[in-house]
C-alpha positions, -999 to +999 in steps of 0.1 A: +071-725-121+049-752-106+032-752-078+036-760-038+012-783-023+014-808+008+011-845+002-006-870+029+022-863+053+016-828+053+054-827+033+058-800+007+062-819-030+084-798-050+080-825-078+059-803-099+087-772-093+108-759-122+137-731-123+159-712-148+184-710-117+210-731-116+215-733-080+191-719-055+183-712-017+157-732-009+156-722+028+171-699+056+169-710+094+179-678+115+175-694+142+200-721+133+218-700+109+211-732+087+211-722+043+198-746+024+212-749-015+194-763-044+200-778-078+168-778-095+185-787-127+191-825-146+229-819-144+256-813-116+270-781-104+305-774-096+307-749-065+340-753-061+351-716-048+320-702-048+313-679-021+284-676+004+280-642+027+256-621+040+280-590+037+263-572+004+281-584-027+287-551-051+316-535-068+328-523-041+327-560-019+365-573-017+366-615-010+397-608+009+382-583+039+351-604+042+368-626+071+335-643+078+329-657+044+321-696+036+342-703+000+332-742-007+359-760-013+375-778-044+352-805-056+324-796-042+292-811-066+255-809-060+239-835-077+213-830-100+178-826-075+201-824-043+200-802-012+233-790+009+226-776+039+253-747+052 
């Protein structure tokens, strides 16, 4: 919900923007190969083991074979309203 606008400094204002997600990609870079991850939410999110791929992620995907898979490591937090960039 909400809406995107730019403020004077031509910066997007996400202040408005709501989601029922509790973490979500707020941007891809290919040509960095930069992800950025959202909380949208008023509370913190444990990632801790969570993985991030770009192999497709079914009943058939096994953590194990996916050598080039990015599992975040124990205590990793986002913040309520914070950004990690991958």
């Amino acid at each position: 919900g909400g809406a995107l606008a730019c403020d004077a400094a031509c910066e997007l204002d996400t202040a408005g923007c709501q989601s029922s997600e509790a973490v979500t990609i707020n941007e891809i870079e290919s040509g960095d190969d930069k992800i950025e991850l959202y909380n949208p939410g008023a509370q913190p999110i444990d990632i801790s083991g969570w993985i991030l791929t770009d192999d497709a992620v079914g009943v058939s995907y096994d953590p194990a074979a996916d050598v080039e898979k990015l599992v975040f490591a124990p205590m990793t937090v986002l913040a309520p309203k914070q950004f990690l960039v991958v």
